[in-house]
DRENDRENRO-540405 format. One record per residue (C-alpha): residue number from 1; x, y, z; residue in one letter. Coordinates in nm, 2 decimals, padded with zeros to 4 digits, always signed. Last residue first. Layout:
residues N
     i       xx       yy       zz   aa
   NUM        X        Y        Z    a
...
This chain:
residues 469
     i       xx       yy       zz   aa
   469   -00.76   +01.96   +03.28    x
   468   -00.45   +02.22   +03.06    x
   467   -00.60   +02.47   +03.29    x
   466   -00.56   +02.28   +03.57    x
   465   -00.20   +02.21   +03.48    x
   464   -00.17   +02.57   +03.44    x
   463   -00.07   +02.74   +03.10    x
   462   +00.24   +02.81   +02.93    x
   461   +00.21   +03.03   +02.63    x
   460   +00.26   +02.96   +02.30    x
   459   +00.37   +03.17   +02.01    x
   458   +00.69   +03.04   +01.96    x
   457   +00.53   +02.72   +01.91    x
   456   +00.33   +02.82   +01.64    x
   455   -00.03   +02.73   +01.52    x
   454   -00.14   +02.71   +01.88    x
   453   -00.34   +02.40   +02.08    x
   452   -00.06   +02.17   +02.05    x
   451   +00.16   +02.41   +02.22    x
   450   -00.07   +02.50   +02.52    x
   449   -00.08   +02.10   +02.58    x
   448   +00.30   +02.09   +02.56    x
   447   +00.33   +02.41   +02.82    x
   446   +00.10   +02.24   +03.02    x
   445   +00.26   +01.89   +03.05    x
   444   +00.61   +02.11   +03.21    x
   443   +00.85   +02.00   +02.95    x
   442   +01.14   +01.82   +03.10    x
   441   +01.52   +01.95   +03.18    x
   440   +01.73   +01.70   +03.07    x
   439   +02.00   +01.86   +02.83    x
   438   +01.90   +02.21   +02.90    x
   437   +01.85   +02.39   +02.52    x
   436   +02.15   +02.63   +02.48    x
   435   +02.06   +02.58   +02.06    x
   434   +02.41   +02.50   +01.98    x
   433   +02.41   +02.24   +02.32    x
   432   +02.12   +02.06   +02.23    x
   431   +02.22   +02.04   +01.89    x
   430   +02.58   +01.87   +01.96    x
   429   +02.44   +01.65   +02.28    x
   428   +02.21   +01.50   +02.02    x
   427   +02.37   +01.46   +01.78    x
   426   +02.67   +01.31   +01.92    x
   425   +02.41   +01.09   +02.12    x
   424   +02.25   +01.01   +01.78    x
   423   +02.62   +00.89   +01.62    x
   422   +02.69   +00.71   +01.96    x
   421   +02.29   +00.48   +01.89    x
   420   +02.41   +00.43   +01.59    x
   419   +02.70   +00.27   +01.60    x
   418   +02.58   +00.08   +01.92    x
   417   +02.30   -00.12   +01.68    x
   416   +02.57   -00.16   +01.42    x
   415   +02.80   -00.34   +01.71    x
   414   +02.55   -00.48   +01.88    x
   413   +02.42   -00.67   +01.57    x
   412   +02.74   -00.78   +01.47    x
   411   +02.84   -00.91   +01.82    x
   410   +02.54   -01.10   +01.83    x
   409   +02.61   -01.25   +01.49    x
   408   +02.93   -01.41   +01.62    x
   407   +02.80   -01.51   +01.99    x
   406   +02.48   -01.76   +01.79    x
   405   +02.14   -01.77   +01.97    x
   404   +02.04   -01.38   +01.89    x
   403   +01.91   -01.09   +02.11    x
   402   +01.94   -01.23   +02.39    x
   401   +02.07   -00.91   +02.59    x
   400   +01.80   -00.72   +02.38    x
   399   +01.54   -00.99   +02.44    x
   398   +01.58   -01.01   +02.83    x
   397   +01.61   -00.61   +02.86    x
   396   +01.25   -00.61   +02.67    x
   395   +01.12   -00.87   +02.90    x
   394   +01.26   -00.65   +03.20    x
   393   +01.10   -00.36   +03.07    x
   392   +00.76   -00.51   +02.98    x
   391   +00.73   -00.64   +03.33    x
   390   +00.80   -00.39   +03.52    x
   389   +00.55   -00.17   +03.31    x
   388   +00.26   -00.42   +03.35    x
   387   +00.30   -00.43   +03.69    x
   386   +00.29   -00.06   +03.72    x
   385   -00.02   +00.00   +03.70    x
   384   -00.26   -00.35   +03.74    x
   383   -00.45   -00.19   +03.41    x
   382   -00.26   +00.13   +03.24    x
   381   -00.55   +00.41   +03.21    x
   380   -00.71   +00.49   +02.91    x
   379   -00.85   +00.87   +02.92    x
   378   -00.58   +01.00   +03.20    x
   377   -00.73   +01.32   +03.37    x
   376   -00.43   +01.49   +03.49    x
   375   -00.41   +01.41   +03.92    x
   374   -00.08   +01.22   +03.94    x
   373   +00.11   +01.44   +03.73    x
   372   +00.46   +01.40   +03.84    x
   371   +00.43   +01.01   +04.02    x
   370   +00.21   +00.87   +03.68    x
   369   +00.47   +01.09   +03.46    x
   368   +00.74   +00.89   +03.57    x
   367   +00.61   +00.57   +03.55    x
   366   +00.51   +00.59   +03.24    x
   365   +00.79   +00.77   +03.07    x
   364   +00.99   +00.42   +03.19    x
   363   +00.75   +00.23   +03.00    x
   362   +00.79   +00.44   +02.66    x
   361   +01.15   +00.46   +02.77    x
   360   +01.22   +00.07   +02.78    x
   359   +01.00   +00.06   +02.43    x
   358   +01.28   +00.28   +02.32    x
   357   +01.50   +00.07   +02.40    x
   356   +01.33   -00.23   +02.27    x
   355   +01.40   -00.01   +01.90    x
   354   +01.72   +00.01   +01.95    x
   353   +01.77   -00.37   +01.99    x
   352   +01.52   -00.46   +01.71    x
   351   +01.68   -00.25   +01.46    x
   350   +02.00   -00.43   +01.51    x
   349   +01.79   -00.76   +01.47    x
   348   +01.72   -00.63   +01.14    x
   347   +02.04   -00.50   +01.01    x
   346   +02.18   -00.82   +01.09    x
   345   +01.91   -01.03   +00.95    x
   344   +01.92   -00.82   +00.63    x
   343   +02.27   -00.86   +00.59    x
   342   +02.28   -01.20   +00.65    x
   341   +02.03   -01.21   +00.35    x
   340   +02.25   -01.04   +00.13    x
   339   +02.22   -00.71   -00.03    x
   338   +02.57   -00.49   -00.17    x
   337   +02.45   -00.15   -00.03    x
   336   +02.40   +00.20   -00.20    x
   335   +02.04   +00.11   -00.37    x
   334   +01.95   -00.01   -00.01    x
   333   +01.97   +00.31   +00.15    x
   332   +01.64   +00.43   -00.09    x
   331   +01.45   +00.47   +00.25    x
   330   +01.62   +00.72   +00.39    x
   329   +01.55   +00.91   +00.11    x
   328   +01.18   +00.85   +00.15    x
   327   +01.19   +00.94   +00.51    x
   326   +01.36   +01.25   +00.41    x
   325   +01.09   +01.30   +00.16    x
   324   +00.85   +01.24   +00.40    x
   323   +00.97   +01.50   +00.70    x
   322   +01.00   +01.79   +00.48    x
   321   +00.68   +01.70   +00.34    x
   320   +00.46   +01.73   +00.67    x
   319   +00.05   +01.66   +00.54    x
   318   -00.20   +01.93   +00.56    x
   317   -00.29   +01.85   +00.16    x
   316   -00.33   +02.21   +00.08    x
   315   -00.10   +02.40   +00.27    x
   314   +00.18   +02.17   +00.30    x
   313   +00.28   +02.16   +00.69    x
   312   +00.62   +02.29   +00.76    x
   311   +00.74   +02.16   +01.12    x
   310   +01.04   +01.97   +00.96    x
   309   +01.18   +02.31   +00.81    x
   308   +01.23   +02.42   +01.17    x
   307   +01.58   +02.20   +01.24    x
   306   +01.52   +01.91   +01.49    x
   305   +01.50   +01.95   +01.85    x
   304   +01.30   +02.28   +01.88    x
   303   +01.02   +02.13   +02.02    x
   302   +00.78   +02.16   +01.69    x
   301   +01.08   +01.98   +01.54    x
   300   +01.05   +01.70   +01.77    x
   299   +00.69   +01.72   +01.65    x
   298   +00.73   +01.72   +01.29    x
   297   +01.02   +01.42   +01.31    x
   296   +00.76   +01.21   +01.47    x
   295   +00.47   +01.30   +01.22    x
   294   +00.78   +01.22   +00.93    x
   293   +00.80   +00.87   +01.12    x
   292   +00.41   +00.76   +01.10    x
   291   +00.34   +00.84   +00.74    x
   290   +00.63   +00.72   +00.53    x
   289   +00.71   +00.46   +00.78    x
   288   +00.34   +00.31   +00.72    x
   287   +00.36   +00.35   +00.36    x
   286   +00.72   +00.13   +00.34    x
   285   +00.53   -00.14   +00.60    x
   284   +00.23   -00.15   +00.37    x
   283   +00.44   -00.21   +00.03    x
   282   +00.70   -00.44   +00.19    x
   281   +00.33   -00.66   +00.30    x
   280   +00.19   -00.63   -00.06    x
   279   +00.50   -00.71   -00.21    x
   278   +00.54   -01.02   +00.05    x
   277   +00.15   -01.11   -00.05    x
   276   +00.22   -01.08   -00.41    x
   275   +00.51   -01.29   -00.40    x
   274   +00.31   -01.54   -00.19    x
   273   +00.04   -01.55   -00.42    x
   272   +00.28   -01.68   -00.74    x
   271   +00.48   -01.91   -00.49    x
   270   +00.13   -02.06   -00.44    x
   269   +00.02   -02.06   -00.74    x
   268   +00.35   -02.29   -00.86    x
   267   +00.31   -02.60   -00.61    x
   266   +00.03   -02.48   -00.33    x
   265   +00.23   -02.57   +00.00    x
   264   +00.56   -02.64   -00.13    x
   263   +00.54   -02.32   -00.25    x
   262   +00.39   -02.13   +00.00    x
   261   +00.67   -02.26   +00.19    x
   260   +00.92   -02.19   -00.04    x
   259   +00.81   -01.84   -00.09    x
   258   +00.76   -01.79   +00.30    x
   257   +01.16   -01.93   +00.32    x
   256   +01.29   -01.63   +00.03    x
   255   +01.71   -01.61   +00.13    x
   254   +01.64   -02.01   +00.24    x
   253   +01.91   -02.13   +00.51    x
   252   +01.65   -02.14   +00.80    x
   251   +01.33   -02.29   +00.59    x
   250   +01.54   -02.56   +00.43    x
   249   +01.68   -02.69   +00.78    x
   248   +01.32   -02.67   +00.91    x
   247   +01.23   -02.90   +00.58    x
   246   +00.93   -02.80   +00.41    x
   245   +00.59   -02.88   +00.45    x
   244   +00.51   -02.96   +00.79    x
   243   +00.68   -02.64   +00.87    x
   242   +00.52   -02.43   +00.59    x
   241   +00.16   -02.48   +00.82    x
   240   +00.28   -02.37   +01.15    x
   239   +00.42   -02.08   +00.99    x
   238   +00.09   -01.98   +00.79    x
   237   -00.13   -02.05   +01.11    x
   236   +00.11   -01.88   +01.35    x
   235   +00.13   -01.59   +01.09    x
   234   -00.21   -01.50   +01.12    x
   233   -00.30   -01.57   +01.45    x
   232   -00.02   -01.34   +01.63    x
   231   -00.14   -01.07   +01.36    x
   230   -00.47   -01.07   +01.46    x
   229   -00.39   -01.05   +01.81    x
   228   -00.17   -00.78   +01.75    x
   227   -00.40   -00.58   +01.54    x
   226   -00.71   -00.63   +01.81    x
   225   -00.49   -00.52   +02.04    x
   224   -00.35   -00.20   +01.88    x
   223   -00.65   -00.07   +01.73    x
   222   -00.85   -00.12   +02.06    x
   221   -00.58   +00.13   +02.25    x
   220   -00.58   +00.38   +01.98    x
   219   -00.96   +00.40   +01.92    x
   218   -01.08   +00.50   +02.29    x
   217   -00.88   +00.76   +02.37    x
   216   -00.78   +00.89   +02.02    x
   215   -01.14   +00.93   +01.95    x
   214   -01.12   +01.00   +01.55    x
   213   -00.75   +00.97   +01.51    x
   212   -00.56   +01.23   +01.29    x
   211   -00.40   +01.38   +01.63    x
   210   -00.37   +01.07   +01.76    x
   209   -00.12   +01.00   +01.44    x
   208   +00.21   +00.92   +01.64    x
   207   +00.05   +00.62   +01.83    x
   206   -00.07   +00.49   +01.54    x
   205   +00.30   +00.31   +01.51    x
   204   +00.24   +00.19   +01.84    x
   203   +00.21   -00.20   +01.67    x
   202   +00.60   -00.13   +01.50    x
   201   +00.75   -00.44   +01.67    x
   200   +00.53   -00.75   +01.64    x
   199   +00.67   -01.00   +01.46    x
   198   +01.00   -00.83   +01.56    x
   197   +00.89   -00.94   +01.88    x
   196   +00.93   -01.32   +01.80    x
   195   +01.26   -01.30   +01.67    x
   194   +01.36   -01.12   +01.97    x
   193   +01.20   -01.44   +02.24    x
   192   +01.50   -01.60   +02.03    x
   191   +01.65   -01.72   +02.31    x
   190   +01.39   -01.86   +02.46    x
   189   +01.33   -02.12   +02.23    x
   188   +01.66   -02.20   +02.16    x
   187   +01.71   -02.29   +02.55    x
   186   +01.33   -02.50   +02.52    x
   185   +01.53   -02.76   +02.29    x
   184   +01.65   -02.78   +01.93    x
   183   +01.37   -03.02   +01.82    x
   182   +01.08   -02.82   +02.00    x
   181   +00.74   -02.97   +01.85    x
   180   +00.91   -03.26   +01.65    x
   179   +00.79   -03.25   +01.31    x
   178   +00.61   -03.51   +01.09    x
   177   +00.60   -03.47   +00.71    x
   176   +00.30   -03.31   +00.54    x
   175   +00.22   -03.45   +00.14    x
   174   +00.30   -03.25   -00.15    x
   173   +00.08   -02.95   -00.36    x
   172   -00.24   -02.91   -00.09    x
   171   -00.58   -02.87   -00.17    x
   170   -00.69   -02.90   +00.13    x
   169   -00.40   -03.04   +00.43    x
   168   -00.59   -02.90   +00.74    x
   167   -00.27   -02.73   +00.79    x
   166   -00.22   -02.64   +00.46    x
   165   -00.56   -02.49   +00.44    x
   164   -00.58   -02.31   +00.72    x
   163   -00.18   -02.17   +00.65    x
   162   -00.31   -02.00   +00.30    x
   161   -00.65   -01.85   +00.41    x
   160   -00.45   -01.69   +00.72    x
   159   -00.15   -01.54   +00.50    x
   158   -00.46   -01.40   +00.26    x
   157   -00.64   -01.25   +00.52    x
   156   -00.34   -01.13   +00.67    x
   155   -00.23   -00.97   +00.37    x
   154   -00.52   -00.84   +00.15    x
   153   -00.63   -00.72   +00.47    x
   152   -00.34   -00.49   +00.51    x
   151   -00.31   -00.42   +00.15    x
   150   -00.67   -00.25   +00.16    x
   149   -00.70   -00.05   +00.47    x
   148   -00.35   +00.08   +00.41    x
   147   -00.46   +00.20   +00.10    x
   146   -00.75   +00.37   +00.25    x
   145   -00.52   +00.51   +00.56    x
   144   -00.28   +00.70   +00.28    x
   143   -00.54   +00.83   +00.13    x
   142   -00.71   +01.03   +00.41    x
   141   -00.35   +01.08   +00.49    x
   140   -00.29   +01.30   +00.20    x
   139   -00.13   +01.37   -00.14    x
   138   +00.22   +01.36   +00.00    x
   137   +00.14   +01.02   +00.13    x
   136   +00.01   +00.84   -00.16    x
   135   +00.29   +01.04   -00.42    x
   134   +00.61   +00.89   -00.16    x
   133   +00.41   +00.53   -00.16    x
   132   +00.46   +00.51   -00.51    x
   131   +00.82   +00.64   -00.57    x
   130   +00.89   +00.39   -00.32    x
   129   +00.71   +00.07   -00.49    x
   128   +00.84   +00.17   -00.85    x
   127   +01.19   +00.23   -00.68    x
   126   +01.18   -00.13   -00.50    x
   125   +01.04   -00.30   -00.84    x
   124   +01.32   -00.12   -01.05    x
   123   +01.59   -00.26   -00.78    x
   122   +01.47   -00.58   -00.81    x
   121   +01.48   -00.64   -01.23    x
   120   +01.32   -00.85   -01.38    x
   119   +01.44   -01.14   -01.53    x
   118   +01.40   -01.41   -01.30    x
   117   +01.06   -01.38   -01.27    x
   116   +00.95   -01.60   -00.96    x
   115   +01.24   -01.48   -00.76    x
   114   +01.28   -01.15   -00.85    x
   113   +00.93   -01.06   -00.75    x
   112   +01.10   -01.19   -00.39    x
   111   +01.38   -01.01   -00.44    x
   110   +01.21   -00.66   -00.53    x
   109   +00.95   -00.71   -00.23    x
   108   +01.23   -00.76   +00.01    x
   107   +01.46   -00.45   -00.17    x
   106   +01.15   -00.24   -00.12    x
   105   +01.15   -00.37   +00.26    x
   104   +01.55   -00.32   +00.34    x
   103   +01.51   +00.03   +00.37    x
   102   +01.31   -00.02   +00.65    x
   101   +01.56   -00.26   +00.84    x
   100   +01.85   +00.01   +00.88    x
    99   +01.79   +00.34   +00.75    x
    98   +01.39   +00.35   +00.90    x
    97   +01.46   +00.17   +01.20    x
    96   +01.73   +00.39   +01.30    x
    95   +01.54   +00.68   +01.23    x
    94   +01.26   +00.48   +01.44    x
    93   +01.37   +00.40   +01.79    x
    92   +01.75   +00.55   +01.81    x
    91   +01.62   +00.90   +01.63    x
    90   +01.30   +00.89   +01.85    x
    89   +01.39   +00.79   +02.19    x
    88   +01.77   +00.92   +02.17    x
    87   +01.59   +01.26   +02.07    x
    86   +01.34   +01.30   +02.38    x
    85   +01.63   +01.13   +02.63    x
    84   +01.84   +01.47   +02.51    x
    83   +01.49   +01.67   +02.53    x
    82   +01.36   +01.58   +02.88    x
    81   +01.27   +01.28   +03.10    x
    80   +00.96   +01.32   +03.19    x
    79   +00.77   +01.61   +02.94    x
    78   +01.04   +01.58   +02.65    x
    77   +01.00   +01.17   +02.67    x
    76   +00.63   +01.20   +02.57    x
    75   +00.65   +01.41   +02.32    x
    74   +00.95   +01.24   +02.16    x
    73   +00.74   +00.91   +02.17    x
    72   +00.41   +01.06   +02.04    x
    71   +00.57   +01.38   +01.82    x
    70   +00.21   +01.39   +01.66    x
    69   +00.10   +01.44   +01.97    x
    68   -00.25   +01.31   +02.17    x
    67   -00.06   +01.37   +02.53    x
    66   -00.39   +01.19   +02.77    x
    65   -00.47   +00.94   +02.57    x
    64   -00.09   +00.88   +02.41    x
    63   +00.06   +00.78   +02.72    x
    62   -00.20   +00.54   +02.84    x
    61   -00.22   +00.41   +02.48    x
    60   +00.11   +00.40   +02.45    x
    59   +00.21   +00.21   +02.78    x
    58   -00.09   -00.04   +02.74    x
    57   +00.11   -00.11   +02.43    x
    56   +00.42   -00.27   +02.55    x
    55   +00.20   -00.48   +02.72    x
    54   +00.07   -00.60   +02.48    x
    53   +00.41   -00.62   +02.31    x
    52   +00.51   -00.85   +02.61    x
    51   +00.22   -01.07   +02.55    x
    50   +00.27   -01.12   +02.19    x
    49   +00.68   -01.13   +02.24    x
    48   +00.54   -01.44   +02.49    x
    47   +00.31   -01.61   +02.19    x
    46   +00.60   -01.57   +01.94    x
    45   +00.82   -01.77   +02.13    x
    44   +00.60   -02.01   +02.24    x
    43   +00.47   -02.06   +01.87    x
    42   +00.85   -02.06   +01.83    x
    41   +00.81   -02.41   +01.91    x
    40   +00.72   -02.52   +01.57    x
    39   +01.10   -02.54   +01.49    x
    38   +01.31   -02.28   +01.61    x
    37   +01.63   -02.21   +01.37    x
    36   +01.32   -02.33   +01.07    x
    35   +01.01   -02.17   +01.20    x
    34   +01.22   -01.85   +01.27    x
    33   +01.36   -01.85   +00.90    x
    32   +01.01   -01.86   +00.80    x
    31   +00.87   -01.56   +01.00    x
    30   +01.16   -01.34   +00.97    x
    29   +01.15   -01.36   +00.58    x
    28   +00.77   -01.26   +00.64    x
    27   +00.84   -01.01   +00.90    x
    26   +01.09   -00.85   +00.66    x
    25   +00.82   -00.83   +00.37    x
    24   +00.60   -00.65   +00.65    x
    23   +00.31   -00.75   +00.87    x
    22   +00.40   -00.46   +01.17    x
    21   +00.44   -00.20   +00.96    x
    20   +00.05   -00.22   +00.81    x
    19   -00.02   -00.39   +01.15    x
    18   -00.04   -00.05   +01.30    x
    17   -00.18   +00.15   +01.06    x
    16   -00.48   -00.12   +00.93    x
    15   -00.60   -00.05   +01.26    x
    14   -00.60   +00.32   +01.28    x
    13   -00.77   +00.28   +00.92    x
    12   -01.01   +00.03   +01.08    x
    11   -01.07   +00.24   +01.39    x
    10   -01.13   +00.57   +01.23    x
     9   -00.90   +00.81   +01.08    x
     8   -00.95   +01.19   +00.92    x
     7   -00.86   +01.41   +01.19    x
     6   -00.66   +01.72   +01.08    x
     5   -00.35   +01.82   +01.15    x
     4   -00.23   +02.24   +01.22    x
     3   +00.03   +02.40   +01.07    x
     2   -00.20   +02.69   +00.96    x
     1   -00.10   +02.93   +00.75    x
């Protein structure tokens, strides 16, 4: 049996992948609170975590062209850094993600159905939308990425529709008020540079399907700035727009702010869209974990990092199922938890500061790798090298150490966020150690390209680096 994937994905699925996280029922909670702490400033805000995320994703692509794994940021850490850094990168970036602010999507989408039909229930909404997604991806991802196609464009084009409109004041509900641009000051503004990223965190999630990625090289890179971009525009129009419509104070304390924007927008039809859209959006990001993170967990397992049973491949559908049921399971957290917004936030912006570290090794991989392997053929090639690099990890130091305006929730956020991160270094240390695996001793690059190319690990040999050219 073959454990093998299997390219399937062209540039609009790739596409649809990376925003499908990124444009989530989170996001949209995110989004209108922002406007309100903010004001319509945090176009700035938003506009420098674009940048910074571009950035962020020259590092993928680079990284990702020329190692095309489905382990993407564990692969990539094993060859510079080695496999503790390899399991901190991946368990703090997106396990963390995935038990913290993931599973906080189905419960999104049940609350904000909850909201315009007060009698249903949230928790059988977040189960229906879970139990979906699980079937979707077990089938295939030839499936998976034709979903994804169509709830992503339902969603931006639908955000973008909505905020043109308002803004240009057609067919509006109520009449616009005026807004100061930046009533809170350029300070606020700044410091919530991580409310803007989270806008756009999750872009490299194709990263981690290359190997399902028709022209890895040249589709990868495009996906991922054409999907930020996209994204940036979308949800500056629709925030911009709820804004003038509702008051910023109104926006910041609301538990469903893109519902009472939409609302105030568009009177009753609007809420109605809106709770479609925000299902819609929980729906894509909960598919998007489901398919990018078990493809993570497959090729730290392929490693020898995780236990074996995440390398099985189903026969059949050639998709990891060890790795998406625990995802899925993961994902049912919120059943177990008493939900509040706060909690959300927190959990949230706790995400966010585990998952800019592992942005800082992404761009710190970089670097490495560039003065190792100077000479392996690089199909997309970090412009202005390492500018770009120094850059990102500062701004992604800057957000973490800003992470939120008010001391109180700060210390809430670090402290989950450092939970966490100590209960993946036990881990980590714990399993490296059982398995007498060197703590940070890297992956020569042709030993990883020999691995990809075998249907076991065991059974690989090392090869050259000219060889692996």
């Amino acid at each position: 049996m073959s454990n093998e994937l299997i390219r399937t994905l062209g540039f609009w699925r790739a596409f649809s992948t990376c925003t499908g996280l990124v444009v989530a029922g989170t996001t949209m909670v995110t989004l209108g609170y922002s406007m309100g702490l903010v004001g319509p400033a945090f176009i700035v805000s938003a506009f420098i975590a674009m940048i910074v995320s571009i950035l962020v994703s020259f590092s993928y692509s680079e990284l990702s062209s020329f190692m095309p794994g489905a382990g993407m940021i564990g692969d990539y850490t094993m060859v510079a850094m080695g496999p503790f850094m390899a399991i901190v990168s991946v368990l703090g970036g997106y396990i963390v993600l995935v038990s913290a602010a993931g599973a906080m999507e189905s419960i999104t989408a049940g609350l904000a159905a909850q909201s315009l039909v007060p009698g249903i229930s949230a928790t059988f909404v977040a189960v229906v939308l879970l139990v979906l997604f699980l079937a979707v991806n077990l089938v295939g991802v030839g499936v998976f990425g034709s979903v994804q196609v169509f709830t992503t464009g339902s969603m931006i084009i639908g955000t973008s529709v909505m905020g043109v409109l308002g803004l240009m004041e057609w067919g509006t509900h109520t009449d616009p008020t005026q807004v100061p641009f930046n009533p809170k000051g350029w300070e606020v503004v700044l410091q919530s540079l991580a409310l803007g990223i989270w806008l756009f965190v999750g872009i490299e999630y194709v990263a981690p399907m290359a190997e399902e990625v028709k022209e890895p090289e040249k589709t990868i890179p495009k996906a991922m700035l054409f999907g930020l971009l996209t994204i940036f525009v979308a949800d500056m129009l629709f925030g911009q727009a709820i804004a003038r419509y509702v008051p910023l104070d109104v926006l910041e304390s609301s538990t469903a702010p893109q519902v009472d924007g939409a609302g105030a927008l568009f009177g009753q039809a609007g809420k109605i869209f809106m709770v479609m859209i925000t299902v819609l959006a929980s729906a894509s990001s909960i598919n998007s974990h489901m398919a990018a993170v078990p493809r993570m967990l497959y090729g730290l397992a392929r490693e020898g990092l995780l236990p074996r049973a995440f390398t099985y491949v189903h026969p059949h559908f050639r998709t990891p199922w060890v790795g998406i049921f625990s995802v899925f399971l993961l994902l049912c957290i919120p059943f177990m938890l008493s939900i509040s917004m706060d909690l959300i936030a927190t959990m949230i912006l706790a995400s966010c500061v585990t998952w800019l570290l592992s942005y800082v090794i992404a761009q710190i991989n970089v670097m490495i790798l560039r003065k190792r392997y100077p000479d392996v053929h690089r199909p997309f090639s970090t412009p202005f090298f390492p500018i770009p690099q120094i850059v990102g990890i500062a701004a992604c130091i800057y957000m973490i150490v800003t992470i939120h305006p008010e001391g109180a929730m700060k210390a809430q956020i670090y402290a989950i966020a450092g939970g966490f991160m100590t209960i993946i270094i036990v881990y980590a240390v714990a399993w490296l150690k059982f398995k007498k695996i060197p703590l940070f001793t890297p992956t020569p690059l042709g030993s990883l390209y020999a691995q990809h190319n075998t249907t076991s690990p065991e059974d690989s040999a090392p090869v050259t680096e000219a060889s692996a050219r």
